[in-house]
N, CA, C and O atoms as a DFTB+ gen file, in Angstrom:
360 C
 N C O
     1  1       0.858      -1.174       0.000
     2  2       0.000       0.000       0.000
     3  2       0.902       1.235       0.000
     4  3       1.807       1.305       0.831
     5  1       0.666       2.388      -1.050
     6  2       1.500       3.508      -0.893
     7  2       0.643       4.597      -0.301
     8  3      -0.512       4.341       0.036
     9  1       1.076       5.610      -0.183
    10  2       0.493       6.958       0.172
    11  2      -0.649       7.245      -0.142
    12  3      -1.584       7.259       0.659
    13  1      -0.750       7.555      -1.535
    14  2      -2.279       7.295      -2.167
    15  2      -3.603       6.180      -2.078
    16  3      -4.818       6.333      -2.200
    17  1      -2.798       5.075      -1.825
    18  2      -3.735       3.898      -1.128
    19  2      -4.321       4.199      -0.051
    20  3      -5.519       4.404       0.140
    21  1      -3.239       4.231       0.844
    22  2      -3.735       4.782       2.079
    23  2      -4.342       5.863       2.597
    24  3      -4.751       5.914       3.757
    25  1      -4.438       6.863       1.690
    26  2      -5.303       8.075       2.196
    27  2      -6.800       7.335       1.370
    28  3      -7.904       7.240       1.907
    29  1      -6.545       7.004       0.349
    30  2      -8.331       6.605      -0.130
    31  2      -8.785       5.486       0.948
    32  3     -10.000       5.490       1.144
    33  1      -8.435       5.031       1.299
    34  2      -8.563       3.920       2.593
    35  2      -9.358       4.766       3.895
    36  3     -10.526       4.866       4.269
    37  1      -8.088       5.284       4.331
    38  2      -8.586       6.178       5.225
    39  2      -9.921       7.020       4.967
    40  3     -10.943       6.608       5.516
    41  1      -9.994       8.235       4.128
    42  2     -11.306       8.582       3.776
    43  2     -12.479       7.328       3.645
    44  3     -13.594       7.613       4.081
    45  1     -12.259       5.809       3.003
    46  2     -13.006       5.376       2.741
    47  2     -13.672       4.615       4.364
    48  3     -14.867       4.613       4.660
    49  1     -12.731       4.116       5.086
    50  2     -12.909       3.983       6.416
    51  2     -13.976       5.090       7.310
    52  3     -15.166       4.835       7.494
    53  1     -13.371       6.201       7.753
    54  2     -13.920       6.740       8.000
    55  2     -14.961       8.195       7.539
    56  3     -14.895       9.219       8.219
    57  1     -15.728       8.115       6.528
    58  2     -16.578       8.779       6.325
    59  2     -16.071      10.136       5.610
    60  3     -16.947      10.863       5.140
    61  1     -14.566      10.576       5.479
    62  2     -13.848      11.751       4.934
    63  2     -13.960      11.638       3.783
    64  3     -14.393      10.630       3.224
    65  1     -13.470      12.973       3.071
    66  2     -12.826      13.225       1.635
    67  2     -11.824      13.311       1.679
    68  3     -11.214      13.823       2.618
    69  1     -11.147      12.659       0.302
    70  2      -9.583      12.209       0.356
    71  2      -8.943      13.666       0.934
    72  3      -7.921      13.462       1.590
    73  1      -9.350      15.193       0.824
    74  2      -8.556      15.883       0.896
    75  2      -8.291      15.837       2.325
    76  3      -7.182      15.985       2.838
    77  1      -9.793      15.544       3.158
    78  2      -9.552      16.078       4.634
    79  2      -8.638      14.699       5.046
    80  3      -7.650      14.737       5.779
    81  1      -9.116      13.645       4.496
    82  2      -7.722      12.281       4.656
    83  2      -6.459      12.806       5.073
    84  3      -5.809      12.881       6.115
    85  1      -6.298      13.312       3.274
    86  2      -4.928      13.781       3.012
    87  2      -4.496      14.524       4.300
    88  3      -3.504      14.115       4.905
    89  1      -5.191      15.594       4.749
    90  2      -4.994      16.572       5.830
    91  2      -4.508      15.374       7.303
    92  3      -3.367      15.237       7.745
    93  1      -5.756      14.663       7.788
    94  2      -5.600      13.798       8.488
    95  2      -4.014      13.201       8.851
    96  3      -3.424      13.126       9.930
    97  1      -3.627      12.839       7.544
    98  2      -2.361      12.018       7.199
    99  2      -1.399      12.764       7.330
   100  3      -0.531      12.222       8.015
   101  1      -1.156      13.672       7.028
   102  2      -0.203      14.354       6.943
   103  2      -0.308      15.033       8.157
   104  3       0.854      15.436       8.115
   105  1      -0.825      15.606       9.447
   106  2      -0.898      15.899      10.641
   107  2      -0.350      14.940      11.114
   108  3       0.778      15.116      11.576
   109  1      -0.985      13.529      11.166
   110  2      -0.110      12.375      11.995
   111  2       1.043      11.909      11.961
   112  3       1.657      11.479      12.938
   113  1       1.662      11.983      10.170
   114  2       2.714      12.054       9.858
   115  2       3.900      13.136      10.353
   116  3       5.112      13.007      10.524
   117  1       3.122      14.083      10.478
   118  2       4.015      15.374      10.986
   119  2       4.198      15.544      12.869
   120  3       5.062      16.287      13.336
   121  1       3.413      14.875      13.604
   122  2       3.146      14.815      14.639
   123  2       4.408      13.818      15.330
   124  3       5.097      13.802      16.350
   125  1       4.192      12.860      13.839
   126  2       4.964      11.610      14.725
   127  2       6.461      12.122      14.688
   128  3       7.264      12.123      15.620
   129  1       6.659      12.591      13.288
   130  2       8.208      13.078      13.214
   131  2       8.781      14.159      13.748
   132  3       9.949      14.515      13.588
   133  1       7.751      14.803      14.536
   134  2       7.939      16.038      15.440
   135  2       8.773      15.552      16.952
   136  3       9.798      15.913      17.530
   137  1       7.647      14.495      17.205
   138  2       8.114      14.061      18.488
   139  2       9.216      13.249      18.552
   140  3       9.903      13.359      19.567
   141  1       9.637      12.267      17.508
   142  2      10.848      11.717      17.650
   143  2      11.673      12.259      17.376
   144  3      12.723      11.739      17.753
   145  1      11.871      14.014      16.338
   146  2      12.909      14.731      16.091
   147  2      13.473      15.296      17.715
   148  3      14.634      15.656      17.913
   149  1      12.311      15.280      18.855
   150  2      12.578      15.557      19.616
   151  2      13.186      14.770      20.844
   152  3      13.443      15.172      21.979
   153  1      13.351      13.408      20.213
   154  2      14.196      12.267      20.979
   155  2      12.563      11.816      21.853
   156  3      12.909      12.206      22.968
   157  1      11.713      11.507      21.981
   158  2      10.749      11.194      22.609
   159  2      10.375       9.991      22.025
   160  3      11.071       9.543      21.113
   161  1       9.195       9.282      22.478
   162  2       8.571       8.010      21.759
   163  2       7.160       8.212      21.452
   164  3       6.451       8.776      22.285
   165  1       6.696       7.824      20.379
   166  2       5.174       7.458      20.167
   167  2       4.933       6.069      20.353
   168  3       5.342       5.091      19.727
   169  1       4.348       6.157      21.125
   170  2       3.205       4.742      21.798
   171  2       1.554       5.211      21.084
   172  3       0.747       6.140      21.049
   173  1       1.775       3.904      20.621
   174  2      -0.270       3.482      19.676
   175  2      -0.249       2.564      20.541
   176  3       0.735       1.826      20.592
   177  1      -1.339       2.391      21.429
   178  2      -1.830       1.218      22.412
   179  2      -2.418       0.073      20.961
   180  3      -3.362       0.168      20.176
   181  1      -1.839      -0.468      21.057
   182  2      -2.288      -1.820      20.285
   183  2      -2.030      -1.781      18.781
   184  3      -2.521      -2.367      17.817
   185  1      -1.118      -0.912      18.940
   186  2      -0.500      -0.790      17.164
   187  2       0.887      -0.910      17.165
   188  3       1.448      -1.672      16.378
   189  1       1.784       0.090      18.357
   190  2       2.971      -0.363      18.314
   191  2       3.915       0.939      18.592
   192  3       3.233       1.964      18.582
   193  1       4.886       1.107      18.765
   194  2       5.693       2.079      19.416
   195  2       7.045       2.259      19.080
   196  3       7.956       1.453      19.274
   197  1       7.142       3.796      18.368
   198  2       8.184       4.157      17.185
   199  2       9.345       5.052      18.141
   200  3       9.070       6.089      18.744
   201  1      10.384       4.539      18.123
   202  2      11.522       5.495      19.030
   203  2      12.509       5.428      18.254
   204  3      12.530       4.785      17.204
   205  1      13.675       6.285      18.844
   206  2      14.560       6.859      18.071
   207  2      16.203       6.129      18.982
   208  3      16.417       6.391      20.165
   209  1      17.036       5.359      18.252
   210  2      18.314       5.076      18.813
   211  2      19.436       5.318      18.261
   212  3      19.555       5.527      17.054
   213  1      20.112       5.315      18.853
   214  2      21.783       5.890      18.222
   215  2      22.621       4.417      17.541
   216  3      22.694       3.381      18.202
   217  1      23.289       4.565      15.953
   218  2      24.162       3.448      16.120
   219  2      25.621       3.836      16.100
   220  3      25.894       4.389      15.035
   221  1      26.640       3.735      16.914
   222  2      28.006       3.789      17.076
   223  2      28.407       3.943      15.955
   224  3      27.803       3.216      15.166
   225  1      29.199       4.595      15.481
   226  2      30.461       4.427      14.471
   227  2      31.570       3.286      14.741
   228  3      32.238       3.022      15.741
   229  1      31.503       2.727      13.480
   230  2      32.092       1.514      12.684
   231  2      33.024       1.242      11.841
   232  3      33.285       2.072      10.971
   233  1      33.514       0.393      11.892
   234  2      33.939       0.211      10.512
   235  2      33.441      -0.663       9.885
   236  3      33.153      -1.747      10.392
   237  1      33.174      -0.272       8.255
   238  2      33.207      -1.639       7.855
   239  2      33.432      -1.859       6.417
   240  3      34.096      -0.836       6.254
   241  1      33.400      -2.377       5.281
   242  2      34.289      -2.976       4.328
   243  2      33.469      -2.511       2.840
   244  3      32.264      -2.661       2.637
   245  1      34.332      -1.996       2.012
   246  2      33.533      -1.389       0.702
   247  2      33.478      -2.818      -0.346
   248  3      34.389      -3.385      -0.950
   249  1      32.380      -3.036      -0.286
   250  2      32.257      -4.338      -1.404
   251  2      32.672      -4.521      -2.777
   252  3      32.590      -5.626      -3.314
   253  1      33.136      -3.443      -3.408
   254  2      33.806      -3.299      -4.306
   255  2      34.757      -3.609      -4.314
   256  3      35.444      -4.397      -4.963
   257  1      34.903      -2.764      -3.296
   258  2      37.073      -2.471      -3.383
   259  2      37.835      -3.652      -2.438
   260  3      38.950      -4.166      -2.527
   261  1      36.545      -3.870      -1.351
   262  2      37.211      -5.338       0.013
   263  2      37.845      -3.927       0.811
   264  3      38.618      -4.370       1.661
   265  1      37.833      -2.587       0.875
   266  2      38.801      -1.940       1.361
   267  2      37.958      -1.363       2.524
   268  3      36.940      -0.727       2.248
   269  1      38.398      -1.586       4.044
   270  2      37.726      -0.854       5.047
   271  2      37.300       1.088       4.847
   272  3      37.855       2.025       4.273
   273  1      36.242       0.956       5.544
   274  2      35.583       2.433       5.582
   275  2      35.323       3.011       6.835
   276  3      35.366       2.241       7.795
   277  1      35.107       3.995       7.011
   278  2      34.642       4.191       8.436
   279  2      32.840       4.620       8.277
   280  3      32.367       5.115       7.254
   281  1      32.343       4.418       9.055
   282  2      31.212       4.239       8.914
   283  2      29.898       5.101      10.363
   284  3      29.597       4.679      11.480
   285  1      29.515       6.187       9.726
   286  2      29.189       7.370      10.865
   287  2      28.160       6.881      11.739
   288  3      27.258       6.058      11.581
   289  1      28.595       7.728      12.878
   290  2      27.166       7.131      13.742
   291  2      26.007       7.978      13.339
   292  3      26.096       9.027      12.702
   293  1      24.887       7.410      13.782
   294  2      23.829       7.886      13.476
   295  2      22.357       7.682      14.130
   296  3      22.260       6.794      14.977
   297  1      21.137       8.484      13.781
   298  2      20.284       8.118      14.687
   299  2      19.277       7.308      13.511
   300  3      18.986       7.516      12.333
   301  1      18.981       6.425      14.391
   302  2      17.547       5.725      13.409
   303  2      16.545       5.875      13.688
   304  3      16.435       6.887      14.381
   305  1      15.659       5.382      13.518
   306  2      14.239       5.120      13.996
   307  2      13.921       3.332      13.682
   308  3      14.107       2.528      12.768
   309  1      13.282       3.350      15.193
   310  2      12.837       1.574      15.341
   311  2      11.166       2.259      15.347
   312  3      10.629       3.357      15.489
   313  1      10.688       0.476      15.033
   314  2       9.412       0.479      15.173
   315  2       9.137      -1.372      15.860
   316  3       9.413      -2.432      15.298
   317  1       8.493      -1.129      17.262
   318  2       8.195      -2.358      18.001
   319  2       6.456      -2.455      17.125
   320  3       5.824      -1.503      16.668
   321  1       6.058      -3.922      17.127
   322  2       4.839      -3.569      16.830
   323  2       4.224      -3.997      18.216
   324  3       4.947      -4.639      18.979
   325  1       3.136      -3.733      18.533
   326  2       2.142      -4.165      19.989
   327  2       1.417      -5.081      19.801
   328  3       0.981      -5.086      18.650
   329  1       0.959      -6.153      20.623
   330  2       0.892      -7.322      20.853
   331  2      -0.682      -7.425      19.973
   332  3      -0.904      -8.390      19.241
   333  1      -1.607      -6.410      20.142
   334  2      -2.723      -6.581      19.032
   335  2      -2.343      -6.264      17.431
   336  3      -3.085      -6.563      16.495
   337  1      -1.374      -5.770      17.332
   338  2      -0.942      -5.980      15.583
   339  2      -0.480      -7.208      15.437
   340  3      -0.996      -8.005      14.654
   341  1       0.648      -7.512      16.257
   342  2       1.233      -8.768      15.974
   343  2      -0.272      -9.585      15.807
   344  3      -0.509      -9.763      14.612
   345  1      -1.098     -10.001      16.498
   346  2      -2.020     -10.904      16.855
   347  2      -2.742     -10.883      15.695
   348  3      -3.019     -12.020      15.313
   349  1      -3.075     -10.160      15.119
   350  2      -3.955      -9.663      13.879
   351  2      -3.274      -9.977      12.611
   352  3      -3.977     -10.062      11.604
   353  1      -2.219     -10.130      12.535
   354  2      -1.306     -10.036      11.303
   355  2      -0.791     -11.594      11.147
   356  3      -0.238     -11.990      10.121
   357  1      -1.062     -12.490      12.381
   358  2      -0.743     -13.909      12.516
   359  2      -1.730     -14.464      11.454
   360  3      -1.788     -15.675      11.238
């Protein structure tokens, strides 16, 4: 499902027009990346819980060349899913 799937979904789910969807989507989208830009976590009770971790700097090996690299640290984003997605998706 891409972007466009999912907003006609959404409107079609709940009773919207794709635009106010669109609106919808893009608030939550912006909400979520607000709060983890801010090192915090989003918790969905029964959907699942998106946080932000650091990975060390590395080294590790250019597949081309076989020749070591150094390799930056950085922040990611995880996503746990919660025990009613998992359950649903079995």
């Amino acid at each position: 499902m891409n972007k466009t799937e999912l907003i006609s979904a959404i409107a079609a789910e709940a009773g919207l027009s794709k635009v106010d969807a669109k609106k919808a989507y893009e608030a939550v989208v912006k909400s979520v990346t607000d709060t983890l830009k801010a090192g915090d976590k989003v918790t969905l009770i029964g959907f699942g819980t998106f946080g932000v971790t650091e990975r060390p700097a590395r080294t590790g090996i250019n597949p081309a060349t076989k020749q070591p690299i150094k390799i930056d640290a950085k922040k990611v984003v995880k996503f746990k899913a919660g025990a009613e997605l998992t359950a649903a998706v079995k």
